[in-house]
Structures are given as C-alpha cells and as structure tokens.
PyMOL Python script that loads the backbone (N, CA, C, O; Angstrom):
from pymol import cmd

cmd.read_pdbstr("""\
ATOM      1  N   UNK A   1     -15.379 -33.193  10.850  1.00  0.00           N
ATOM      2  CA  UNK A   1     -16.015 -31.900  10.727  1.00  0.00           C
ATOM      3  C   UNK A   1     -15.399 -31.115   9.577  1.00  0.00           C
ATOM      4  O   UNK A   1     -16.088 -30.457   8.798  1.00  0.00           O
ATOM      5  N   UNK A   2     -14.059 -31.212   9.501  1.00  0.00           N
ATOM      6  CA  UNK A   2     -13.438 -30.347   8.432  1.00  0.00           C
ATOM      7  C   UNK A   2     -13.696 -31.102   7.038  1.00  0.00           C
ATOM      8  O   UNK A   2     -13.193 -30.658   6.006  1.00  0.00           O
ATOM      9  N   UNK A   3     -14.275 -31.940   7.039  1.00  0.00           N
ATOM     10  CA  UNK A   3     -14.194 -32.724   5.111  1.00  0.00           C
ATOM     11  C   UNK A   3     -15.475 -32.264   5.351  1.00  0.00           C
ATOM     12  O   UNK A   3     -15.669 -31.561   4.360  1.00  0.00           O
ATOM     13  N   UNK A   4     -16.779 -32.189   6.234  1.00  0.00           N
ATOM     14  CA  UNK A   4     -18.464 -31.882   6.279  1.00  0.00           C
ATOM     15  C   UNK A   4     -18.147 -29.837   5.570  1.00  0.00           C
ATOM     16  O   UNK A   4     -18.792 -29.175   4.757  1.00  0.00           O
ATOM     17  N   UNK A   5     -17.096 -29.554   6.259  1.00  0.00           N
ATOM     18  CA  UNK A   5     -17.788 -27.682   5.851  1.00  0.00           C
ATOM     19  C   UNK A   5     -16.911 -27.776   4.448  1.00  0.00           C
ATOM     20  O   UNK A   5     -17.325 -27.222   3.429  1.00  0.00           O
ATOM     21  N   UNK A   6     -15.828 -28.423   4.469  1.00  0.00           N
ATOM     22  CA  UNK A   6     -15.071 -28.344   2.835  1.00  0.00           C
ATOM     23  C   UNK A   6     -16.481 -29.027   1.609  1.00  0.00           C
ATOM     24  O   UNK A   6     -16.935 -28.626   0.538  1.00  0.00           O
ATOM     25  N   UNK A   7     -16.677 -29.853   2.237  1.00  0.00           N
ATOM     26  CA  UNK A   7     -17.786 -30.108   0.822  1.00  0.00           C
ATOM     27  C   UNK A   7     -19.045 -29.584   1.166  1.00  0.00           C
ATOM     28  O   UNK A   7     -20.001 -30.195   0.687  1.00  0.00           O
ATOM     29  N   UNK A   8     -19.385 -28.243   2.140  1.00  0.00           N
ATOM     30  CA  UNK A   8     -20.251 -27.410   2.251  1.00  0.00           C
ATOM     31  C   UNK A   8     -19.675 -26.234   1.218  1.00  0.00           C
ATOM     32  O   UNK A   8     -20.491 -25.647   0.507  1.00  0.00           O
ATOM     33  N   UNK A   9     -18.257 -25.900   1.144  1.00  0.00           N
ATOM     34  CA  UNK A   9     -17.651 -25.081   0.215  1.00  0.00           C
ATOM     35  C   UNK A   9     -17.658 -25.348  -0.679  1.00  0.00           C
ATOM     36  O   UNK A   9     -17.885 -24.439  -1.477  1.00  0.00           O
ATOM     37  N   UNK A  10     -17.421 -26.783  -1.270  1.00  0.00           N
ATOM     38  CA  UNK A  10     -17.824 -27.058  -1.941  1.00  0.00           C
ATOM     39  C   UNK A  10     -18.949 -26.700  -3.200  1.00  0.00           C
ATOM     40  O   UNK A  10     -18.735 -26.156  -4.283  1.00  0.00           O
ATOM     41  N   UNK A  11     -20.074 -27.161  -2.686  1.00  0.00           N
ATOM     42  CA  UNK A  11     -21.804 -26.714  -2.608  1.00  0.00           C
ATOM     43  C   UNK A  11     -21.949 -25.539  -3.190  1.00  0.00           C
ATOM     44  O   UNK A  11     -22.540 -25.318  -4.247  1.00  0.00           O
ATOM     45  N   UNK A  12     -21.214 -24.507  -2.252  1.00  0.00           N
ATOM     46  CA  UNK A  12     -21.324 -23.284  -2.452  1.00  0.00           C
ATOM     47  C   UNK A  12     -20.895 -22.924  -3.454  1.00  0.00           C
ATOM     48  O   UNK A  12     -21.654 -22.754  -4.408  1.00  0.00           O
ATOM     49  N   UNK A  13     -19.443 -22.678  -3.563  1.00  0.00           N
ATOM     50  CA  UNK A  13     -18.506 -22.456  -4.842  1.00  0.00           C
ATOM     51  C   UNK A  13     -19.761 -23.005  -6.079  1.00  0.00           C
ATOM     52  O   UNK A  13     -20.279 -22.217  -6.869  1.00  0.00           O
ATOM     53  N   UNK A  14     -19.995 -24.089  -6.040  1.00  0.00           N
ATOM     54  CA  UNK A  14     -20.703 -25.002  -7.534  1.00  0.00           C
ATOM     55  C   UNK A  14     -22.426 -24.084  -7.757  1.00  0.00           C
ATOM     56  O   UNK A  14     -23.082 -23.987  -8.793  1.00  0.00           O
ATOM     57  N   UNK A  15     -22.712 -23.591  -6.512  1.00  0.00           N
ATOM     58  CA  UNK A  15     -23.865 -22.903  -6.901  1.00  0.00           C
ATOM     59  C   UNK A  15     -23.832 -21.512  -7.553  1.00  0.00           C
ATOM     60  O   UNK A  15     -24.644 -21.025  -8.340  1.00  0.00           O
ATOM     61  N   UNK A  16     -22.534 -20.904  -6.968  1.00  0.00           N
ATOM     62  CA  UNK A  16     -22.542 -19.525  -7.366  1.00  0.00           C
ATOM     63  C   UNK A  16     -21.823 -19.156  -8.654  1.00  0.00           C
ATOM     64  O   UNK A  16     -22.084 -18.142  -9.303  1.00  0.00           O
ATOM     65  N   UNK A  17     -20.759 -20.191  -9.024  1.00  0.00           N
ATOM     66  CA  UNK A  17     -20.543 -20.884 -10.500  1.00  0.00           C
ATOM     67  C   UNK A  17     -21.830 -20.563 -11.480  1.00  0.00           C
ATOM     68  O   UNK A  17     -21.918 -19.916 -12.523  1.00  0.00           O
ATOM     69  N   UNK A  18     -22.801 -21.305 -10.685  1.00  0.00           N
ATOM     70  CA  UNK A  18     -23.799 -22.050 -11.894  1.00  0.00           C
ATOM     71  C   UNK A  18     -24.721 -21.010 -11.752  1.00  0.00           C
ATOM     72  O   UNK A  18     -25.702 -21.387 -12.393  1.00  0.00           O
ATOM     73  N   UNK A  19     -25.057 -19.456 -11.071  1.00  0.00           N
ATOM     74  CA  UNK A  19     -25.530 -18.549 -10.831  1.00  0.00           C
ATOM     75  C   UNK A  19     -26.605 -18.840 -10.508  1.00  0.00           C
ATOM     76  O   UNK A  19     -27.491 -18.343 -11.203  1.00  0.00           O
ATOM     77  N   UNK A  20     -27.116 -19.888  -9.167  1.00  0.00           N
ATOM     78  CA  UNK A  20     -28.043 -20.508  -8.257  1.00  0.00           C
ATOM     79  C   UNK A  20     -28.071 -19.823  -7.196  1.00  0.00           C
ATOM     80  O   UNK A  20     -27.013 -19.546  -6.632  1.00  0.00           O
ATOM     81  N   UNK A  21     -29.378 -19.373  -6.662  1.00  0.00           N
ATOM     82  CA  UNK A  21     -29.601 -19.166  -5.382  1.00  0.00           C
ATOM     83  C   UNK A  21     -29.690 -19.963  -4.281  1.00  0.00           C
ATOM     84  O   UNK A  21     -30.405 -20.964  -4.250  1.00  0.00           O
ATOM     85  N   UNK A  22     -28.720 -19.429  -2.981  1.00  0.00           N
ATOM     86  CA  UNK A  22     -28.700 -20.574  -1.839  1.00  0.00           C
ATOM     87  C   UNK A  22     -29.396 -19.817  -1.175  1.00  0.00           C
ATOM     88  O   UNK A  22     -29.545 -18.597  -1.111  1.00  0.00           O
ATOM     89  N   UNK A  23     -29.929 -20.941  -0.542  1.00  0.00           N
ATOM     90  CA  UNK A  23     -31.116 -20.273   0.930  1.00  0.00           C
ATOM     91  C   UNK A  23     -29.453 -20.680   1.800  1.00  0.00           C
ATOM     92  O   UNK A  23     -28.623 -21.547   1.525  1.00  0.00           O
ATOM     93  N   UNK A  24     -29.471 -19.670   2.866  1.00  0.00           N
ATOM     94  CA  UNK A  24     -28.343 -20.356   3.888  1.00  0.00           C
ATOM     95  C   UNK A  24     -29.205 -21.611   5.039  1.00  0.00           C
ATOM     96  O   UNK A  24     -28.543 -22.248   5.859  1.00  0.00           O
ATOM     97  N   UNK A  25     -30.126 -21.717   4.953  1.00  0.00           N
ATOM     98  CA  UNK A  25     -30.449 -23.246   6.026  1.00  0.00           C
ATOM     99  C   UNK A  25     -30.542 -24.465   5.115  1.00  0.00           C
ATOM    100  O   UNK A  25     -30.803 -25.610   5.483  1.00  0.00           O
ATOM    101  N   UNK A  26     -30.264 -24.006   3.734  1.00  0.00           N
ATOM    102  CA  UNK A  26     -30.087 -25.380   2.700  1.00  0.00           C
ATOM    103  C   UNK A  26     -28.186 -25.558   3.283  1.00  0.00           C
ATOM    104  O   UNK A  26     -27.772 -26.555   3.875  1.00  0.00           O
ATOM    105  N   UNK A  27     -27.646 -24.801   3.057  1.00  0.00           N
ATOM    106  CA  UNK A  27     -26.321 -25.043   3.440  1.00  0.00           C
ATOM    107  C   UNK A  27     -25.611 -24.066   4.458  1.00  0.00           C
ATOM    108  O   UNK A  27     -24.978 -23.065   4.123  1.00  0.00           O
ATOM    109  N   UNK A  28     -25.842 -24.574   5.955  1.00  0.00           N
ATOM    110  CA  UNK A  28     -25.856 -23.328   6.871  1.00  0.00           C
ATOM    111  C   UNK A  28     -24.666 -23.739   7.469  1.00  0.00           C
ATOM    112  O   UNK A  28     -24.084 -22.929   8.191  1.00  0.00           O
ATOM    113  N   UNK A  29     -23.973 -25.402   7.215  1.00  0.00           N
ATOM    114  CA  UNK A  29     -22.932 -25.458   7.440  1.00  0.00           C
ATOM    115  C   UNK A  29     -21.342 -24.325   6.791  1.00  0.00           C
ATOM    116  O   UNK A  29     -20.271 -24.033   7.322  1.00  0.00           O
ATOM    117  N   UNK A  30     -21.976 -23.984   5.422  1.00  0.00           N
ATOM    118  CA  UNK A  30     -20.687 -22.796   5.486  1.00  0.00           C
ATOM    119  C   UNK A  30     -20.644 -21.689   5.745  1.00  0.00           C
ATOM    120  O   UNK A  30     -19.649 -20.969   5.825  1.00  0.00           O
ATOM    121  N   UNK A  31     -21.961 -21.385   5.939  1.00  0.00           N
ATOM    122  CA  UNK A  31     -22.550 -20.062   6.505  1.00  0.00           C
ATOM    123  C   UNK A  31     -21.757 -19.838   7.739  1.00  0.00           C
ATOM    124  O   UNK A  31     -21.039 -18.877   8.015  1.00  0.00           O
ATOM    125  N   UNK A  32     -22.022 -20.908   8.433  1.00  0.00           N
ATOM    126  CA  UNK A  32     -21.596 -20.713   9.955  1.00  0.00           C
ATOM    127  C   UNK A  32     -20.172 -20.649   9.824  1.00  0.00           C
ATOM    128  O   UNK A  32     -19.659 -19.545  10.005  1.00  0.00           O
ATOM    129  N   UNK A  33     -19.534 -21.489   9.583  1.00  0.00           N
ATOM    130  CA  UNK A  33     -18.121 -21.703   9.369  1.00  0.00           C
ATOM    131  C   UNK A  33     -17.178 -20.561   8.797  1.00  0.00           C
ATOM    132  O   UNK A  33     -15.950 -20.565   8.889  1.00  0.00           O
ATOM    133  N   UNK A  34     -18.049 -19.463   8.116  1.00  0.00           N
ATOM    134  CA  UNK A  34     -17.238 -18.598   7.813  1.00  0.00           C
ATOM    135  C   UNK A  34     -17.252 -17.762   9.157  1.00  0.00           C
ATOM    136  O   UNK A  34     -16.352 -16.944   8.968  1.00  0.00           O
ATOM    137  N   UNK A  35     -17.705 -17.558  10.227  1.00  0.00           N
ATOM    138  CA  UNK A  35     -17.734 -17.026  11.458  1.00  0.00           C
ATOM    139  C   UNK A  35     -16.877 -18.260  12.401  1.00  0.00           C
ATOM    140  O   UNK A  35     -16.463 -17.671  13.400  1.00  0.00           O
ATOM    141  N   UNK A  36     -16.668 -19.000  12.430  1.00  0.00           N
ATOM    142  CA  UNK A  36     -15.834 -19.820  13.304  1.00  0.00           C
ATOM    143  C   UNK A  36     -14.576 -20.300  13.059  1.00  0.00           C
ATOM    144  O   UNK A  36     -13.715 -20.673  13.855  1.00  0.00           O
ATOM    145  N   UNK A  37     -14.570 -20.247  11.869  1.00  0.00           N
ATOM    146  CA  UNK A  37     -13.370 -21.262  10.826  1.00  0.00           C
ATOM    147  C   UNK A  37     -12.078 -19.684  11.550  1.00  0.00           C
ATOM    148  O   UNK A  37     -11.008 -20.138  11.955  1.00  0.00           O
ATOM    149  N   UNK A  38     -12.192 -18.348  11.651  1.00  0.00           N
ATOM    150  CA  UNK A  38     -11.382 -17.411  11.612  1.00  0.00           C
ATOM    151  C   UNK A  38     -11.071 -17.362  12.811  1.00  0.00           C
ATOM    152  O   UNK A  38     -10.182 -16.547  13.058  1.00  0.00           O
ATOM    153  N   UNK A  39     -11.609 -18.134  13.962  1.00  0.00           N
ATOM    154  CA  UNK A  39     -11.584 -18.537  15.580  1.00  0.00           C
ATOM    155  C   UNK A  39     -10.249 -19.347  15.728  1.00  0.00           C
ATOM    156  O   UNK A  39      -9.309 -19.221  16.512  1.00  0.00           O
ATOM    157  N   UNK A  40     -10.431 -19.998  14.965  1.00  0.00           N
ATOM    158  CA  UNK A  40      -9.539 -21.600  14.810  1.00  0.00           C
ATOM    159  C   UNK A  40      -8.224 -21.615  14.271  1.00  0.00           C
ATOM    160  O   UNK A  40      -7.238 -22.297  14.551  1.00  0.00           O
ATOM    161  N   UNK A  41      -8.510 -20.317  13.065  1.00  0.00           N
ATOM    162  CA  UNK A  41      -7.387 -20.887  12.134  1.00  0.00           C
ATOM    163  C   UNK A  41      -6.842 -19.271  12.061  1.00  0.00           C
ATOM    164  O   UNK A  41      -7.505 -18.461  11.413  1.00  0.00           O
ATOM    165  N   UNK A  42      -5.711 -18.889  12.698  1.00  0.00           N
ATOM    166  CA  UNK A  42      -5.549 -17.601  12.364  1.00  0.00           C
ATOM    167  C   UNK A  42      -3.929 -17.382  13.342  1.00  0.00           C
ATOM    168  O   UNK A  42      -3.655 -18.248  14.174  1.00  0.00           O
ATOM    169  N   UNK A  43      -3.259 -16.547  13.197  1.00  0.00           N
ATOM    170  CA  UNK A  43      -1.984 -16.489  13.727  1.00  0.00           C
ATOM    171  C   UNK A  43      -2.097 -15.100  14.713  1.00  0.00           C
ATOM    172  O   UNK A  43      -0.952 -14.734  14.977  1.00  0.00           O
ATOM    173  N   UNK A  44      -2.770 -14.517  15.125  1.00  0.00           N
ATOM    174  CA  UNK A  44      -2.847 -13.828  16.469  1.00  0.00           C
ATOM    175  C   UNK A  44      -3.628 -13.888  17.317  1.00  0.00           C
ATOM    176  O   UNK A  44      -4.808 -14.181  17.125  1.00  0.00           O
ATOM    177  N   UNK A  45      -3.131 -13.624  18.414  1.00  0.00           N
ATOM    178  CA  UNK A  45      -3.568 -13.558  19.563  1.00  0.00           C
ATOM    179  C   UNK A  45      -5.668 -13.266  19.803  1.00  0.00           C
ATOM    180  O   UNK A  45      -6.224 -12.400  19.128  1.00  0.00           O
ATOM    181  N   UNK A  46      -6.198 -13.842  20.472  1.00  0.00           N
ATOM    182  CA  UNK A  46      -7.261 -13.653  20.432  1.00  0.00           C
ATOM    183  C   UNK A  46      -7.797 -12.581  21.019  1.00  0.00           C
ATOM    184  O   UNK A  46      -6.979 -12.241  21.873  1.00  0.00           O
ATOM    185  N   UNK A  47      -8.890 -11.719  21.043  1.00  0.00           N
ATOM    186  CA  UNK A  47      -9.476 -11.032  22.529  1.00  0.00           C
ATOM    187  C   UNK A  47     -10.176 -12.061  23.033  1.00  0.00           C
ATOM    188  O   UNK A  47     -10.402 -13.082  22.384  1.00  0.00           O
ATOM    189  N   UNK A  48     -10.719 -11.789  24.687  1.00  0.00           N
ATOM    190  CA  UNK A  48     -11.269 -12.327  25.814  1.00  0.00           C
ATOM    191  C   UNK A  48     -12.432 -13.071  24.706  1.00  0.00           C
ATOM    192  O   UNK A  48     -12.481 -14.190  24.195  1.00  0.00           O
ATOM    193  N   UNK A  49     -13.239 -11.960  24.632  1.00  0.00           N
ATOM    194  CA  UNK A  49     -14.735 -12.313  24.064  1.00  0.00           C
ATOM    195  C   UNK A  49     -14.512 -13.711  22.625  1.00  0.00           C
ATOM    196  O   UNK A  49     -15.257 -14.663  22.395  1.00  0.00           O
ATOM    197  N   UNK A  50     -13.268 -13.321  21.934  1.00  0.00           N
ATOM    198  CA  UNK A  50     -13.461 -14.419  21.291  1.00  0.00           C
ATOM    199  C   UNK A  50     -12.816 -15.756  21.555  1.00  0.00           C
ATOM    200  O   UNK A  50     -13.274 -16.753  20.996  1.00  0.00           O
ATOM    201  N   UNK A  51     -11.729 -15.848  22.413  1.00  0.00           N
ATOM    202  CA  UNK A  51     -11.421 -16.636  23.026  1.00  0.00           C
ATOM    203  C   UNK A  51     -12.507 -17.699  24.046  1.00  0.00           C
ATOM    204  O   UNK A  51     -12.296 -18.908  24.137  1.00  0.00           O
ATOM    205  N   UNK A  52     -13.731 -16.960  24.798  1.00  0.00           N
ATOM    206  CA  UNK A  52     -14.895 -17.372  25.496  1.00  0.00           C
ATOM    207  C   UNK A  52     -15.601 -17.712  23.761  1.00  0.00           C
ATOM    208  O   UNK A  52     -15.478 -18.898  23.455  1.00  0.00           O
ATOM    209  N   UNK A  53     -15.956 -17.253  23.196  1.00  0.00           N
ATOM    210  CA  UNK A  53     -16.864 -18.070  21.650  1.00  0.00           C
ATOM    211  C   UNK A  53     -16.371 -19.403  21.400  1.00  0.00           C
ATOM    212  O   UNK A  53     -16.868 -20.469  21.762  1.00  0.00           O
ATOM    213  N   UNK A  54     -15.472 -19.222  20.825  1.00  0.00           N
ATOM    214  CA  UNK A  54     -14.346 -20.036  20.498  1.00  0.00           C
ATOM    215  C   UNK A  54     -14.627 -21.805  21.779  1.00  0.00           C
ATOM    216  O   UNK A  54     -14.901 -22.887  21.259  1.00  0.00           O
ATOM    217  N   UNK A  55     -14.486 -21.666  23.196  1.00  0.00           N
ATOM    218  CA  UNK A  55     -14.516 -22.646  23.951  1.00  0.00           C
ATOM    219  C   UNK A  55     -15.893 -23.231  24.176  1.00  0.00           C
ATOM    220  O   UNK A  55     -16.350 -24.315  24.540  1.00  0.00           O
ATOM    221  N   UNK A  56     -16.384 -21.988  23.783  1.00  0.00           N
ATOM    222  CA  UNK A  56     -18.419 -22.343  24.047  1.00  0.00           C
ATOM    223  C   UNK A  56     -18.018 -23.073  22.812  1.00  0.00           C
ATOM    224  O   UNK A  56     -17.884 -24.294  22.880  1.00  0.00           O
ATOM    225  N   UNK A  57     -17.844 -22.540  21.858  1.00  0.00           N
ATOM    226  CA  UNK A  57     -18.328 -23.526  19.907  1.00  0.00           C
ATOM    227  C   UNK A  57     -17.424 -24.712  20.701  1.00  0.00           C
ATOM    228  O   UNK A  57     -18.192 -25.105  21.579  1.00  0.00           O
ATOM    229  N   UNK A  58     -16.630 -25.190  20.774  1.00  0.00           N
ATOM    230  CA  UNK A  58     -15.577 -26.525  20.750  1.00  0.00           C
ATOM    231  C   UNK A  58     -16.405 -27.460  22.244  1.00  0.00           C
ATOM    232  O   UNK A  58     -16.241 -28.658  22.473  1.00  0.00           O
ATOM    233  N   UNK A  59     -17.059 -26.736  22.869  1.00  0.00           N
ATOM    234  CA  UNK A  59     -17.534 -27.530  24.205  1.00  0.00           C
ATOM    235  C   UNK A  59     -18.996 -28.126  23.634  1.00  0.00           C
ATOM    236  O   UNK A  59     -19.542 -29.166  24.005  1.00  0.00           O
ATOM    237  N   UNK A  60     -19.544 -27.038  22.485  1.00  0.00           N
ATOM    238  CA  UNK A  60     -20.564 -27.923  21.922  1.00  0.00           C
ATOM    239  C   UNK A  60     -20.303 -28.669  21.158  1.00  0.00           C
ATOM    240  O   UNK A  60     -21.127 -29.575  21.282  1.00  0.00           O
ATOM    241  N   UNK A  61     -19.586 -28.910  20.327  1.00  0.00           N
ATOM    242  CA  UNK A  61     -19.082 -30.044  19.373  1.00  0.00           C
ATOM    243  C   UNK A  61     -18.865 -30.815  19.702  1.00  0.00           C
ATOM    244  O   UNK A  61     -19.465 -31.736  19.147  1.00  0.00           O
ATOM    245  N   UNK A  62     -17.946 -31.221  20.765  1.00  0.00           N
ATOM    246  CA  UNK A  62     -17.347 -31.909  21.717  1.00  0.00           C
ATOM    247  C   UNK A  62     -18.885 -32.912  22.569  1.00  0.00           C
ATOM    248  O   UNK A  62     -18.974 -34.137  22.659  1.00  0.00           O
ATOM    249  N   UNK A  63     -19.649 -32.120  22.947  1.00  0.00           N
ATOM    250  CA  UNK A  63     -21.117 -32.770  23.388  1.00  0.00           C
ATOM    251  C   UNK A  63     -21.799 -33.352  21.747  1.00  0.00           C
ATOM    252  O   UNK A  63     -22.622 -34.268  21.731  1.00  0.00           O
ATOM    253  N   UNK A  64     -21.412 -32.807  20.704  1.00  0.00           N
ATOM    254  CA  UNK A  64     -22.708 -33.554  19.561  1.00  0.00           C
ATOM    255  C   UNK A  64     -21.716 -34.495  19.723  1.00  0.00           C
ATOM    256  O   UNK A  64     -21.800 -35.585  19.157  1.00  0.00           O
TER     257      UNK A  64
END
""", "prot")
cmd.dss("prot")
cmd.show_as("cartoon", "prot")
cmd.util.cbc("prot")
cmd.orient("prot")
C-alpha cells in the first residue's frame, strides 16, 4: 500500500510540475491518503473519533 500512494505522489508532484490538471478520481489514491496518512503517521495521542476512523480505514484494508 505504501509504494501504491508514494507513486500516487508521485503522479501528483509530476503533474503540478508540468502545470496539468488532475481530476482527483484520476488519482484519488493521494487524495485520500492525505486524510489518512496523518491517522497513521504522527506522534500524539489521538481523539476517540479519530482513533474509531483510523480502525474502520485498517479493518477495511485488511478485508480488500
């Protein structure tokens, strides 16, 4: 999953470089990821509500 949204950043970075318009469902993998990636990767403490996001996103991944 983490090499799929890095070369979604990828994508991105190279379009906005090249002053291209992204639709986000052409690349909705970094779209999303900028809302989850800060779930995952971060050094404090969570609240409730995102702590419950957070187990819902990983319980669906976990099922794909």
């Amino acid at each position: 999953m983490c090499s799929n949204i890095d070369k979604a950043h990828i994508q991105h970075v190279g379009k906005s470089q090249m002053k291209l318009e992204e639709d986000p469902w052409d690349n909705y993998l970094y779209f999303d990821s900028k809302y989850i990636l800060p779930l995952v990767c971060h050094s404090q403490n969570l609240a409730i509500t995102e702590q419950v996001l957070l187990a819902l996103f990983l319980n669906y991944q976990v099922q794909e």
